[in-house]
C-alpha positions in Angstrom: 109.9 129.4 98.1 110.9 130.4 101.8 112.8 128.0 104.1 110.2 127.2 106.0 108.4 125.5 103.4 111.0 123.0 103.6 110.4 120.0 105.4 113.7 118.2 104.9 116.9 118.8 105.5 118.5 120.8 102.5 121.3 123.0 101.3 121.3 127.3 100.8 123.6 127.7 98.1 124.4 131.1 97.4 126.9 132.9 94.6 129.8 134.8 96.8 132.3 135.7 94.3 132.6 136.0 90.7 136.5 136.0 88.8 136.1 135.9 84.9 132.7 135.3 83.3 129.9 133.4 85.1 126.1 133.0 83.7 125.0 134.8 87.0 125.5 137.3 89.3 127.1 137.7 92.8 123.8 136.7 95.6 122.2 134.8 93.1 120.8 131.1 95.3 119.3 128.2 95.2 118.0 125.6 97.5 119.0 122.0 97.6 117.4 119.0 98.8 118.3 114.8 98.5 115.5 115.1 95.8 117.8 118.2 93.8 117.6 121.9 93.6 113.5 123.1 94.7 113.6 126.7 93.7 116.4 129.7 93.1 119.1 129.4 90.1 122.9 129.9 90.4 123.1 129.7 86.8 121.8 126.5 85.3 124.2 124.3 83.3 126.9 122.7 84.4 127.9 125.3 87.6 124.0 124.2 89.0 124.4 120.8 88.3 127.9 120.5 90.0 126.5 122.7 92.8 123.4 120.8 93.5 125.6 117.4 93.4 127.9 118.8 96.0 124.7 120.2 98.0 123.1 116.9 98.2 126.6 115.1 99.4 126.6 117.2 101.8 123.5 116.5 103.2 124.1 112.1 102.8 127.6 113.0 105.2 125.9 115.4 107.7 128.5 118.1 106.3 128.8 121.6 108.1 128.6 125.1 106.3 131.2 125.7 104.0 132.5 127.7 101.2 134.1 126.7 97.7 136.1 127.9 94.7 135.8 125.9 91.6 137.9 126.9 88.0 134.9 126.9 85.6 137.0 124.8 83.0 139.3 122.4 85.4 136.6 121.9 88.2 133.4 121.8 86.3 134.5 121.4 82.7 133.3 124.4 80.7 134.4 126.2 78.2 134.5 129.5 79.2 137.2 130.7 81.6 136.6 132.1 85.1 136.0 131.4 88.5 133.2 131.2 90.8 133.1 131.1 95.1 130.1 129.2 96.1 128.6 129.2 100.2 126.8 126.2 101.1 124.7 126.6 104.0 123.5 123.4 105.3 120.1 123.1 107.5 119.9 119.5 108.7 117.2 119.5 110.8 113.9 118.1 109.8 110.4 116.4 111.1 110.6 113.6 112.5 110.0 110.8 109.4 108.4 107.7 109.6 108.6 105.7 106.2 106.2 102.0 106.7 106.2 99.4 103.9 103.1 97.2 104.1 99.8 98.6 105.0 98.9 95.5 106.7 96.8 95.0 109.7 99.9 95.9 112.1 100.4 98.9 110.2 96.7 100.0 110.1 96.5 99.6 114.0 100.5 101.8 114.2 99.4 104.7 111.9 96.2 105.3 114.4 98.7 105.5 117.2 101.4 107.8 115.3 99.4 110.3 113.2 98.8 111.7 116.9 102.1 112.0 117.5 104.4 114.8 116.1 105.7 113.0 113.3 105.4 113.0 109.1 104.5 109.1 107.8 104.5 107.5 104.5 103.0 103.6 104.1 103.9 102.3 100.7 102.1 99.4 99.4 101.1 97.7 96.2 97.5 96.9 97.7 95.6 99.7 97.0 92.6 98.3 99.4 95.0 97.9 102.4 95.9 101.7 101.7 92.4 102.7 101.7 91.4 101.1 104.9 94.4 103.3 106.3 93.3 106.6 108.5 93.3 110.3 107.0 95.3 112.7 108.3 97.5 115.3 106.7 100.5 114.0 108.9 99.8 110.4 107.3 100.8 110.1 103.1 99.7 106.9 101.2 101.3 105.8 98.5 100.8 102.4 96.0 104.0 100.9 94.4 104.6 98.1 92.0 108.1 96.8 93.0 109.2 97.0 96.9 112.2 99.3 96.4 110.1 102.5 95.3 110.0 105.2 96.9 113.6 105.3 99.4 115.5 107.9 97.2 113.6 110.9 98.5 113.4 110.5 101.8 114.5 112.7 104.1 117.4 112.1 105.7 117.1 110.8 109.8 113.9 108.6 108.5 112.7 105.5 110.4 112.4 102.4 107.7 110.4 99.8 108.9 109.6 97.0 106.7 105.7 95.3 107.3 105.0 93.8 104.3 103.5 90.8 103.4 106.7 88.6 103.6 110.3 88.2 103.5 110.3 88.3 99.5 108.7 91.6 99.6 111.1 92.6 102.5 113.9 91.9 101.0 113.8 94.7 98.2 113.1 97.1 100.7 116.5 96.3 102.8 118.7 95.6 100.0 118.2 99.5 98.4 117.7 101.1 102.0 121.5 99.3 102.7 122.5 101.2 99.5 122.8 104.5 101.5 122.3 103.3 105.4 123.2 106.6 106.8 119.6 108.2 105.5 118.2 105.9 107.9 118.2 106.6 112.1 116.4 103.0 112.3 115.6 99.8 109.9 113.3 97.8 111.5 111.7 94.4 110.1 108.4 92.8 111.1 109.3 88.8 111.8 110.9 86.2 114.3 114.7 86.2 115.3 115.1 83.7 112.7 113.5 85.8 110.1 116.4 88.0 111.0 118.9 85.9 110.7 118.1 84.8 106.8 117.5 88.1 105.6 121.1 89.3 107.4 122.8 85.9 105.6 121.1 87.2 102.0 122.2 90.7 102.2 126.0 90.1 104.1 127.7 89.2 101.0 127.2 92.7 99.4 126.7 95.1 102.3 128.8 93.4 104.7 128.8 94.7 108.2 125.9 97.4 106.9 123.3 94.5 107.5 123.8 94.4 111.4 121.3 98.1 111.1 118.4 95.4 110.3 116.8 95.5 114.1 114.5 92.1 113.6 112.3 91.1 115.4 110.7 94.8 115.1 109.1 96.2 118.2 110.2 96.3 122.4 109.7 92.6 123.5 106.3 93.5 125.5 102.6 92.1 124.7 101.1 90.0 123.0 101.0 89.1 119.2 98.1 91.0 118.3 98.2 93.8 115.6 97.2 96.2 118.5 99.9 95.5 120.6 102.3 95.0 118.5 101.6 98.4 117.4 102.0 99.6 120.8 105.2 97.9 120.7 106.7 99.0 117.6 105.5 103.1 118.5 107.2 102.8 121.7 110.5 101.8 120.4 109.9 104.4 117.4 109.7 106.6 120.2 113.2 105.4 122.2 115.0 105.5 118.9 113.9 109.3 118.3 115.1 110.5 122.3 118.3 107.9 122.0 117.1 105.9 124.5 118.3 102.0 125.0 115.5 99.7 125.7 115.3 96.4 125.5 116.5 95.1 122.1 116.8 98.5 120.6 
C-alpha cells in the first residue's frame, strides 16, 4: 500500500533501532490508522499491538512526529529481553468528511448539493428504501444499520456528524457515542427546533458534561424556508463555513 492510498489521517511507524533481540529488523514499517494497522509489519505480537495503540492515540490528540524507546519486557511485557526505538510519523491531513445519519428527504435533497462539492460522504440509515432513493456517486457511500450508534469508530478524524434521522430517539444514540470521543468530530450538528436542543443537551449533560455544548441544534444557517430544499441549502452552506472557519450566524 502507498500513502496515497490513504484517505485518512494515519501513522508511518517505522523500526529505528534495535538493542537485544527483536522479531524484526531495523526499517521494517507499518501504517496506522483510527481503524488499526492497513499494511507493513514491525513485528506482530505484542511490539505491533503496543505500536499501533500508540499510533492511533496519536492521531485522537493531533500528536506531532515523534520517536520512542520501549524495554521489550518493562514497556510492552515480553519475555524476551531487548530494546526497540520506534519513529512515528504522523500525516493528519485528510478529505474533507461528511458522515449524515438519516437518509431522509432533507438528506436526499443535501447529498445532491454535496457530492458536487470536494468532499467524501457517508448516510447511514436502517431504511434500506430511503438509501436507495439516494444519488450515485463515488464521493457519496451508503450504508444500512440496525442500531443508531454504528458506524462512528472509523471515521476519520476532522469529520462533520450531522444527525437527520427520523427522531430524537434515533438521535440520541448517535450523540451519546459521537460525545464518547468529541475531538474526532470538527462539527455535530442535529436536525430539530431550539427546543429539540435543549432536551437532548439535558439527557446527555449528566455523563458528558460540558462535551454536550458541541451539539449545534437547530442544524443549518437561519435562512429559508422549511422545505427539504432549502434547508439543504442551509445546512451545505454552514458545512461549508465550518470547513473555512468562518462564523456565521449561529455557527
Amino acid at each position: 500500500m502507498l500513502e496515497s492510498d490513504i484517505s485518512q489521517p494515519y501513522v508511518e511507524v517505522t523500526l529505528t533501532a534495535i538493542k537485544g533481540s527483536a522479531p524484526q529488523v531495523v526499517g521494517a514499517r507499518m501504517f496506522v490508522t483510527l481503524s488499526g494497522r492497513v499494511s507493513g509489519t514491525v513485528g506482530g505480537g505484542k511490539i505491533e499491538a503496543h505500536s499501533t495503540e500508540y499510533a492511533k492515540s496519536l492521531i485522537l490528540k493531533n500528536g506531532v512526529s515523534c520517536s520512542e524507546t520501549w524495554n521489550l519486557q518493562k514497556d510492552i511485557g515480553m519475555s524476551c529481553g531487548g530494546e526497540v526505538t520506534l519513529f512515528f510519523k504522523t500525516n493528519l491531513k485528510s478529505k474533507w468528511n461528511i458522515c449524515v445519519y438519516g437518509a431522509g428527504h432533507i438528506t436526499q435533497e443535501l447529498t445532491r448539493i454535496l457530492i458536487n462539492l470536494d468532499c467524501q460522504i457517508r448516510v447511514l440509515d436502517s431504511r434500506q428504501e430511503w438509501l436507495e432513493k439516494l444519488p450515485t456517486s463515488p464521493r457519496l457511500e451508503k450504508k444500512q444499520i440496525e442500531i443508531y450508534s454504528e458506524g462512528l469508530d472509523d471515521l476519520p478524524i476532522g469529520t462533520a456528524l450531522l444527525s437527520i434521522t427520523m427522531g430524537h430517539s434515533t438521535d440520541l444514540p448517535v450523540l451519546s457515542k459521537a460525545l464518547q470521543t468529541p475531538e474526532k468530530f470538527s462539527f455535530i450538528g442535529v436536525i430539530g427546533s431550539d427546543i429539540k436542543g435543549k432536551k437532548l443537551r439535558a439527557e446527555l449533560l449528566g455523563k458528558y458534561g460540558s462535551q454536550t455544548e458541541k451539539i449545534v441544534c437547530p442544524l443549518g444557517l437561519p435562512i429559508g424556508n422549511n422545505s427539504p430544499e432549502e434547508i439543504a441549502v442551509s445546512v451545505a452552506s454552514q458545512l461549508l463555513a465550518v470547513r473555512d472557519g468562518v462564523t456565521i450566524g449561529v455557527i
